[in-house]
PQR file of N, CA, C, O and H, with PARSE charges and radii, in Angstrom:
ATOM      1  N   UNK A   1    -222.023   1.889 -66.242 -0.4000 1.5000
ATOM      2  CA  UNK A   1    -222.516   2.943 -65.366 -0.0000 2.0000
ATOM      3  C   UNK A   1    -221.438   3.976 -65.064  0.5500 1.7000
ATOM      4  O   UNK A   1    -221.733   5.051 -64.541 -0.5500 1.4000
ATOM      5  N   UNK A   2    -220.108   3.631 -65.415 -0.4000 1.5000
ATOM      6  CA  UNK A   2    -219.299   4.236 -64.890 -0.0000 2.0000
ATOM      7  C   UNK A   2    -219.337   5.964 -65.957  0.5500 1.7000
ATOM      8  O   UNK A   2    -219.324   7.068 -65.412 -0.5500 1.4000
ATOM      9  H   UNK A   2    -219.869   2.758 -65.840  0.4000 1.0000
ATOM     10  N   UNK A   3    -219.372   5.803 -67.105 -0.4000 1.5000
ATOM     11  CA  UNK A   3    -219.826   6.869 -67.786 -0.0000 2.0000
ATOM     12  C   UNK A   3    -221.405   7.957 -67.651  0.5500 1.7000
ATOM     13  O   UNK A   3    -221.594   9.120 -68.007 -0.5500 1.4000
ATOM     14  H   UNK A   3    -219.383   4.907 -67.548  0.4000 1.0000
ATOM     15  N   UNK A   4    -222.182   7.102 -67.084 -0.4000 1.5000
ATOM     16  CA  UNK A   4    -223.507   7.823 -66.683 -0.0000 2.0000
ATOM     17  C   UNK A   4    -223.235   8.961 -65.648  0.5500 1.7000
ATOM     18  O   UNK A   4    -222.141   9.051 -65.091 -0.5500 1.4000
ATOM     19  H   UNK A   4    -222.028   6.157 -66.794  0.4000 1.0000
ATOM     20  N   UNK A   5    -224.025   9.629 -65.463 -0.4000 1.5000
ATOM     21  CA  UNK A   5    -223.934  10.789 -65.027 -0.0000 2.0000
ATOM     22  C   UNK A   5    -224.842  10.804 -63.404  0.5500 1.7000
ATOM     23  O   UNK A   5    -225.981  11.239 -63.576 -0.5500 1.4000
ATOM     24  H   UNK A   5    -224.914   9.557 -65.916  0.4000 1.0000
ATOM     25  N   UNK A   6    -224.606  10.492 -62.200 -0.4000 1.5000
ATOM     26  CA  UNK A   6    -225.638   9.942 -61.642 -0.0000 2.0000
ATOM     27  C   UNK A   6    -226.564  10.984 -61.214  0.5500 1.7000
ATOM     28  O   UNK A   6    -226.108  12.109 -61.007 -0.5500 1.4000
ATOM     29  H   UNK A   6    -223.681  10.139 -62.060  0.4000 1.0000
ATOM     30  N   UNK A   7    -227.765  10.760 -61.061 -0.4000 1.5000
ATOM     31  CA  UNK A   7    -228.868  11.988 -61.392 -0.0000 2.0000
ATOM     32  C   UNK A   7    -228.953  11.943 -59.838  0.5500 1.7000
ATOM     33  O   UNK A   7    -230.179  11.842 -59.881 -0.5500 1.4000
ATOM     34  H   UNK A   7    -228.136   9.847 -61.230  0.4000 1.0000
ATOM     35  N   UNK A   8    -228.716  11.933 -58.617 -0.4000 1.5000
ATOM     36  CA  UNK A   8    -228.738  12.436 -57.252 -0.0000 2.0000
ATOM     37  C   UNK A   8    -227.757  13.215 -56.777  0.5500 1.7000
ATOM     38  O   UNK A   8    -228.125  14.157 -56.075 -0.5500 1.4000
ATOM     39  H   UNK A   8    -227.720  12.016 -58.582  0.4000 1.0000
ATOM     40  N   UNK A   9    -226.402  13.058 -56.999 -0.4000 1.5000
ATOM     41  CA  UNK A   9    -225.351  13.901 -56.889 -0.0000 2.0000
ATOM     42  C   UNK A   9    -224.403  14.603 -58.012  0.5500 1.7000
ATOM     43  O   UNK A   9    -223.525  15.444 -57.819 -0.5500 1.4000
ATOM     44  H   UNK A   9    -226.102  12.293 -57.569  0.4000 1.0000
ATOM     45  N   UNK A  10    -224.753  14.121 -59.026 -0.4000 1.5000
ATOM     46  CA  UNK A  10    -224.520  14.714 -60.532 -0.0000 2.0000
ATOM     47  C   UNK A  10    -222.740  14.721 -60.493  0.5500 1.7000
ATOM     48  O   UNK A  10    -222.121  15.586 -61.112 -0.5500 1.4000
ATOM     49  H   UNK A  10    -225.466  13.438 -59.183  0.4000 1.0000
ATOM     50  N   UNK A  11    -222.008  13.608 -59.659 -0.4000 1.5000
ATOM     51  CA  UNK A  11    -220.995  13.056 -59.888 -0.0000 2.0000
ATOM     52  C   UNK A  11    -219.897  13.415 -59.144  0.5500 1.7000
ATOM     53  O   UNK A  11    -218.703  13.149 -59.280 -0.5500 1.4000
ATOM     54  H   UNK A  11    -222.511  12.905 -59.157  0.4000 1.0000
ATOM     55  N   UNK A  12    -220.663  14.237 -58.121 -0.4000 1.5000
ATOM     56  CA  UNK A  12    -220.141  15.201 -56.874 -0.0000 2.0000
ATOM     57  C   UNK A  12    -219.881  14.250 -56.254  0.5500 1.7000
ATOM     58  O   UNK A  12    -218.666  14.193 -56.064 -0.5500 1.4000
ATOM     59  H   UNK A  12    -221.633  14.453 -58.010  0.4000 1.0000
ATOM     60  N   UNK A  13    -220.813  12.837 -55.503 -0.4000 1.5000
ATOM     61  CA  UNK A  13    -220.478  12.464 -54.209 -0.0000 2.0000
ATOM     62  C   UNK A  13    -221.076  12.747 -53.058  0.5500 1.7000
ATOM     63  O   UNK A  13    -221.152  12.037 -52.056 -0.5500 1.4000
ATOM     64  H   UNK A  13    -221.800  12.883 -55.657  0.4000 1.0000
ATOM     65  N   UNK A  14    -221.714  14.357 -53.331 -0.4000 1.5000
ATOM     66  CA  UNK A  14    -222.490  14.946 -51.824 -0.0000 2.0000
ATOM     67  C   UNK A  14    -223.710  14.993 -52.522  0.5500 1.7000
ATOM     68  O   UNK A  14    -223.932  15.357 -53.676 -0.5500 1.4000
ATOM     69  H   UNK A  14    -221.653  14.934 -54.145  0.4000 1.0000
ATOM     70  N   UNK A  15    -224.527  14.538 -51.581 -0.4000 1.5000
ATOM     71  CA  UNK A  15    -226.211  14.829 -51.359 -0.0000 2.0000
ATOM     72  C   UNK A  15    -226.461  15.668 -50.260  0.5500 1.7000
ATOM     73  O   UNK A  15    -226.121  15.495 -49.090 -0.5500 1.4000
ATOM     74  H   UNK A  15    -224.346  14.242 -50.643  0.4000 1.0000
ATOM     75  N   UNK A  16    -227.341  16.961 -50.958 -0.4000 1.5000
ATOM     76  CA  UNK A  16    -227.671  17.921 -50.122 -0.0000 2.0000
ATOM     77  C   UNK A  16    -229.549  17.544 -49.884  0.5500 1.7000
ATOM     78  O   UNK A  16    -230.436  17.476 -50.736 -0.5500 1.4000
ATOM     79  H   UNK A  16    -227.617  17.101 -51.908  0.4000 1.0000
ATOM     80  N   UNK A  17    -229.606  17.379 -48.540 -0.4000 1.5000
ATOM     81  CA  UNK A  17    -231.544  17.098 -48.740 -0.0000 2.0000
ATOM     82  C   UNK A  17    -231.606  18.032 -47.278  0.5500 1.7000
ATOM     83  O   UNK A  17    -230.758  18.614 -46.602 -0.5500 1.4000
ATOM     84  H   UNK A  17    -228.886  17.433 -47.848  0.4000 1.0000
ATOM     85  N   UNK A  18    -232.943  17.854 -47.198 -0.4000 1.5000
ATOM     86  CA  UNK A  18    -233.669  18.865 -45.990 -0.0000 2.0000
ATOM     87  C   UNK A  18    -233.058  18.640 -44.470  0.5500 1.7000
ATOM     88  O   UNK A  18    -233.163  19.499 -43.594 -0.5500 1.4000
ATOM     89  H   UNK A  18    -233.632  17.381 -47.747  0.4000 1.0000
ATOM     90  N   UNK A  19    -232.174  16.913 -44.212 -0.4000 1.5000
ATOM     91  CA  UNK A  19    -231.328  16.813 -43.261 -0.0000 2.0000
ATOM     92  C   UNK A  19    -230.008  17.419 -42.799  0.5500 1.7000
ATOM     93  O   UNK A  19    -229.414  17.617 -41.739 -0.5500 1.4000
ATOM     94  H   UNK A  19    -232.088  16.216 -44.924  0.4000 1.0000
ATOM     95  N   UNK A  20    -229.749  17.715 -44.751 -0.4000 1.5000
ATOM     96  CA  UNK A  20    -228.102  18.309 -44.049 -0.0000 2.0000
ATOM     97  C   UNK A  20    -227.630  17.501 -45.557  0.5500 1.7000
ATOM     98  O   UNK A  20    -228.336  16.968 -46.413 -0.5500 1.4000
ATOM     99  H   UNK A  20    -230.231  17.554 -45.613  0.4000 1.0000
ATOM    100  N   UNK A  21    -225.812  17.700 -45.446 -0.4000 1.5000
ATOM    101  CA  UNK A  21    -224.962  17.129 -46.217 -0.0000 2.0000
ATOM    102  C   UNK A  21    -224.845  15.844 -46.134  0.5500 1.7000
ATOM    103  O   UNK A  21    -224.639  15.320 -45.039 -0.5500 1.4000
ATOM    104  H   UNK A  21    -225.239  18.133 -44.750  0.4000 1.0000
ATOM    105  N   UNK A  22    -224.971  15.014 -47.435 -0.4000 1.5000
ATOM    106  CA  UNK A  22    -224.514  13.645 -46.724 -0.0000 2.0000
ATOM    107  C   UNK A  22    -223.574  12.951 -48.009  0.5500 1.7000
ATOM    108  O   UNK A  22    -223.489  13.462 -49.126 -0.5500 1.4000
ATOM    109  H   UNK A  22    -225.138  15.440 -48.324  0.4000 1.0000
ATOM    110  N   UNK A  23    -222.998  11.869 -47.653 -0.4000 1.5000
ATOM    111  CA  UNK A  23    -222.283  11.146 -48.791 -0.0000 2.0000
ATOM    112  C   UNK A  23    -223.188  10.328 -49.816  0.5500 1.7000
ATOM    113  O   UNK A  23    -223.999   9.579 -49.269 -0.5500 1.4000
ATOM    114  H   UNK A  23    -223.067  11.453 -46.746  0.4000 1.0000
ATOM    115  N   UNK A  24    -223.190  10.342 -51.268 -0.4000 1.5000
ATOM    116  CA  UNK A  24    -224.134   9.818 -52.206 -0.0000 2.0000
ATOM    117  C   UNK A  24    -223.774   8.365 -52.051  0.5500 1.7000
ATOM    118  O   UNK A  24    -222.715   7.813 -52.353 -0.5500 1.4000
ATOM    119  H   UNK A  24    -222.532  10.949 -51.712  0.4000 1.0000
ATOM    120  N   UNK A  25    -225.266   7.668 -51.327 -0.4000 1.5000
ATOM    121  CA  UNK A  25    -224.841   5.873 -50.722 -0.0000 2.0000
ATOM    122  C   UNK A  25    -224.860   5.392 -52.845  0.5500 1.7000
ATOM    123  O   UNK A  25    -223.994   4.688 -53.364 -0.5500 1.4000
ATOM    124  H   UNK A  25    -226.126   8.117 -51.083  0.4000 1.0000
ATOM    125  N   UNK A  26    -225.837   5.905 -53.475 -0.4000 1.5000
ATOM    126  CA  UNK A  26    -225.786   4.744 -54.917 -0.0000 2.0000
ATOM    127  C   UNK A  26    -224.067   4.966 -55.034  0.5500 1.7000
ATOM    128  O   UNK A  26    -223.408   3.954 -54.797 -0.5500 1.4000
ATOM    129  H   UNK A  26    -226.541   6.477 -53.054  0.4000 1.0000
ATOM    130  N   UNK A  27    -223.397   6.074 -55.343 -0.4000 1.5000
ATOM    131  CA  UNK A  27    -221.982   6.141 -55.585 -0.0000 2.0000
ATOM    132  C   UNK A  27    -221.311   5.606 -55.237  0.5500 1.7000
ATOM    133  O   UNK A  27    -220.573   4.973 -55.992 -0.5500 1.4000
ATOM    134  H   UNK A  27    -223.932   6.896 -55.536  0.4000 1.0000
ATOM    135  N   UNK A  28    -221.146   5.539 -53.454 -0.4000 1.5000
ATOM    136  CA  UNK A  28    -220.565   4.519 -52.916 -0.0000 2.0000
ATOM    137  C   UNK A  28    -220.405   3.047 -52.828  0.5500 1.7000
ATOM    138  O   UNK A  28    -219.411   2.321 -52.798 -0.5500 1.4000
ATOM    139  H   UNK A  28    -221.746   6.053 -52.841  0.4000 1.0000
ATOM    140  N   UNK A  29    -221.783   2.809 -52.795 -0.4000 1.5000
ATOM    141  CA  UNK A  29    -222.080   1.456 -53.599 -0.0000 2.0000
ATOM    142  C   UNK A  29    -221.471   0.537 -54.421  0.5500 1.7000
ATOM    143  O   UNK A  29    -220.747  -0.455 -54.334 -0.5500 1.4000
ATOM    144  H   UNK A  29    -222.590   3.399 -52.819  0.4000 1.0000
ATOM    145  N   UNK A  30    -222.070   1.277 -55.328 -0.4000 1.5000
ATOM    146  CA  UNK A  30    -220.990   1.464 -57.094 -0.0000 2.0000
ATOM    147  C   UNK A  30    -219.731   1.058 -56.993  0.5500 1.7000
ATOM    148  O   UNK A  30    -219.246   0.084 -57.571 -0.5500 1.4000
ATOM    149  H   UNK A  30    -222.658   2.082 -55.398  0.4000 1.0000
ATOM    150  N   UNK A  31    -218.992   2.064 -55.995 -0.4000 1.5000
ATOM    151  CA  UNK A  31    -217.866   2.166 -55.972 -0.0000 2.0000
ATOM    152  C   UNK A  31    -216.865   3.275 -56.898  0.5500 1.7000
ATOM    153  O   UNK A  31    -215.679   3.412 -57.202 -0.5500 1.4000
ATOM    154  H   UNK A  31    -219.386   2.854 -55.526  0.4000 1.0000
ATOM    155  N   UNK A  32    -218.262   3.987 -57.130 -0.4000 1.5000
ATOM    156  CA  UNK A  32    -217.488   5.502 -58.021 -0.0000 2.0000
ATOM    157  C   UNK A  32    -216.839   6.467 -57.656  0.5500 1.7000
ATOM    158  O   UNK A  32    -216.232   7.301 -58.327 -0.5500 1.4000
ATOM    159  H   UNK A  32    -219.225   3.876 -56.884  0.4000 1.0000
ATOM    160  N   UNK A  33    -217.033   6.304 -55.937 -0.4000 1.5000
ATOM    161  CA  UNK A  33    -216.042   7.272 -55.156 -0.0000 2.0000
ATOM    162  C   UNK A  33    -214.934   6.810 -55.189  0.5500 1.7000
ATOM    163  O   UNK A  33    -214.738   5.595 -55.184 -0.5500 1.4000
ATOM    164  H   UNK A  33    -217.527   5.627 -55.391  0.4000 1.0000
ATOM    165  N   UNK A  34    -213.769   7.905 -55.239 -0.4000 1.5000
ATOM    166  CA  UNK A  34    -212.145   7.496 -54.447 -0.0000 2.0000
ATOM    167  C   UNK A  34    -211.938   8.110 -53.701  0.5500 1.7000
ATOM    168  O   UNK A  34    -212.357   9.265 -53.630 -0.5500 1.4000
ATOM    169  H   UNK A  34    -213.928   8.892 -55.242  0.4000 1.0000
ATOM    170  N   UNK A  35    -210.789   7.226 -52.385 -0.4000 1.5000
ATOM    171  CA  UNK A  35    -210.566   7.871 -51.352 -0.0000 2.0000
ATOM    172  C   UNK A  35    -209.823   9.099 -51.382  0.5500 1.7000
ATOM    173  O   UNK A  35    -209.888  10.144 -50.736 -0.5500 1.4000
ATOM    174  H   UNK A  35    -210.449   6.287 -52.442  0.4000 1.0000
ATOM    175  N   UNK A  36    -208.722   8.460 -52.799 -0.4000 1.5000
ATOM    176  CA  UNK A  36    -207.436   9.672 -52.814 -0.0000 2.0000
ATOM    177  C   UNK A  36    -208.130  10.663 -53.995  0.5500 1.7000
ATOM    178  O   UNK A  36    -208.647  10.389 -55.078 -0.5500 1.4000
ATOM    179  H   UNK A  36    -208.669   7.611 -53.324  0.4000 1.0000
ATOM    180  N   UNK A  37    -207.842  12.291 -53.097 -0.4000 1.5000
ATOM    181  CA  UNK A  37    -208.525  13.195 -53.933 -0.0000 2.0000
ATOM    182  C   UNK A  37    -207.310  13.456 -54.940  0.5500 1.7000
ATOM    183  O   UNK A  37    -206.191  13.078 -54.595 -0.5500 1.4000
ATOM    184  H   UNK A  37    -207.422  12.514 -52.218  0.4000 1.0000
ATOM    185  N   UNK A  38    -207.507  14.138 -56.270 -0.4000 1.5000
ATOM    186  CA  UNK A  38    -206.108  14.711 -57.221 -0.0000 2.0000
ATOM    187  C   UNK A  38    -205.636  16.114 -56.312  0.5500 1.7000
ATOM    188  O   UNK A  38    -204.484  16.439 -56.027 -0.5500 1.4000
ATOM    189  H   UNK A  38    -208.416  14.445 -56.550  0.4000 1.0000
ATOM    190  N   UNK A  39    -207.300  17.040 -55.854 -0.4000 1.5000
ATOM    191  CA  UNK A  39    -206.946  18.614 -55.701 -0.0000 2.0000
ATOM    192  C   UNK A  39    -207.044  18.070 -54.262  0.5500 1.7000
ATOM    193  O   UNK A  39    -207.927  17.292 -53.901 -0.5500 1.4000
ATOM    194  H   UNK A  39    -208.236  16.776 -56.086  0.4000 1.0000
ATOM    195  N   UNK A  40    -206.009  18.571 -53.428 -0.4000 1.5000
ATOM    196  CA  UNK A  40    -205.701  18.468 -51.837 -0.0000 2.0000
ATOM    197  C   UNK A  40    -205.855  19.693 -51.936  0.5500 1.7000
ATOM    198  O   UNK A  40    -205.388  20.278 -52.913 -0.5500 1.4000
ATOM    199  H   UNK A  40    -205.292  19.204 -53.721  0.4000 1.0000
ATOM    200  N   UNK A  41    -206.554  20.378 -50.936 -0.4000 1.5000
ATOM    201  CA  UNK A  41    -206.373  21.847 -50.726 -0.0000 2.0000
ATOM    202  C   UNK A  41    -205.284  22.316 -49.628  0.5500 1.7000
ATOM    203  O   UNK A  41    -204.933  21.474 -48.802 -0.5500 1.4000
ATOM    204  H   UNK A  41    -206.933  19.903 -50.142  0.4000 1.0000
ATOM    205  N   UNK A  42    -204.873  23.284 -49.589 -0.4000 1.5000
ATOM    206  CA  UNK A  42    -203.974  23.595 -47.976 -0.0000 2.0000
ATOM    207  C   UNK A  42    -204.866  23.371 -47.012  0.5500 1.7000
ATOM    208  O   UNK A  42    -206.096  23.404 -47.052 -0.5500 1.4000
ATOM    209  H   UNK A  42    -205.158  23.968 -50.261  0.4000 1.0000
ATOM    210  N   UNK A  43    -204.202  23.163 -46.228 -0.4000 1.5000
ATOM    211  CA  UNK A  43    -204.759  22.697 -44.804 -0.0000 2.0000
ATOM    212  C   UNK A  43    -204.586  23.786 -43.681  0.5500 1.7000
ATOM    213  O   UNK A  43    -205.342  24.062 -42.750 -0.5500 1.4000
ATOM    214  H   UNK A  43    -203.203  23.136 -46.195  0.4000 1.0000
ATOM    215  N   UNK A  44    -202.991  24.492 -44.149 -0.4000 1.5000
ATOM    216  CA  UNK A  44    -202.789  25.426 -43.363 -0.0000 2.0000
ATOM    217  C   UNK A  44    -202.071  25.008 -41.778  0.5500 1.7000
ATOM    218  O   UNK A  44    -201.833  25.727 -40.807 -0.5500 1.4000
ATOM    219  H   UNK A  44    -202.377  24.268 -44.906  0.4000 1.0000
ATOM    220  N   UNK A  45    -201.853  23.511 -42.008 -0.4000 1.5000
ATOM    221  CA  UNK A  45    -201.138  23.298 -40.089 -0.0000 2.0000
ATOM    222  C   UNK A  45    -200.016  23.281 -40.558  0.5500 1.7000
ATOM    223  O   UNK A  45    -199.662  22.905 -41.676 -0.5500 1.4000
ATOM    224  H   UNK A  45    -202.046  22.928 -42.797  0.4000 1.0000
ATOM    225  N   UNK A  46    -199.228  23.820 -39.452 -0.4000 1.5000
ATOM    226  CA  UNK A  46    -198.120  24.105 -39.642 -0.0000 2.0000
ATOM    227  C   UNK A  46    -197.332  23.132 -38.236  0.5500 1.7000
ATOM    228  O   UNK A  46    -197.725  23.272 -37.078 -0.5500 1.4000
ATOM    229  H   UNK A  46    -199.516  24.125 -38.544  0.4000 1.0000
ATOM    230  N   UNK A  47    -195.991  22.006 -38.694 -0.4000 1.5000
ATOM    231  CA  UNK A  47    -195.555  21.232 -37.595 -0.0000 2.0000
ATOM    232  C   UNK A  47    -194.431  21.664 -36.654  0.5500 1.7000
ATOM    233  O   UNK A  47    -194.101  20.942 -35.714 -0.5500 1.4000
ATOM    234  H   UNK A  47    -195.671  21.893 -39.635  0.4000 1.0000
TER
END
């Protein structure tokens, strides 16, 4: 499964439905999500 393409979030992770944004539960499941992203974006805080 890990090569399939999953047909609810198309490998994104986010499900968009008539409630709002949510996290894709089959993915999670799975276990096809990771916590650690590669692209961190700036955050912009400064310490």
């Amino acid at each position: 499964m890990e090569n399939e393409k999953c047909p609810d979030c198309n490998n994104t992770g986010i499900v968009k439905d008539a409630s709002g944004v949510h996290t894709c539960f089959k993915c999670l499941v799975s276990g096809r999500l990771d916590q650690h992203s590669e692209k961190i974006r700036e955050s912009k805080i400064r310490l």
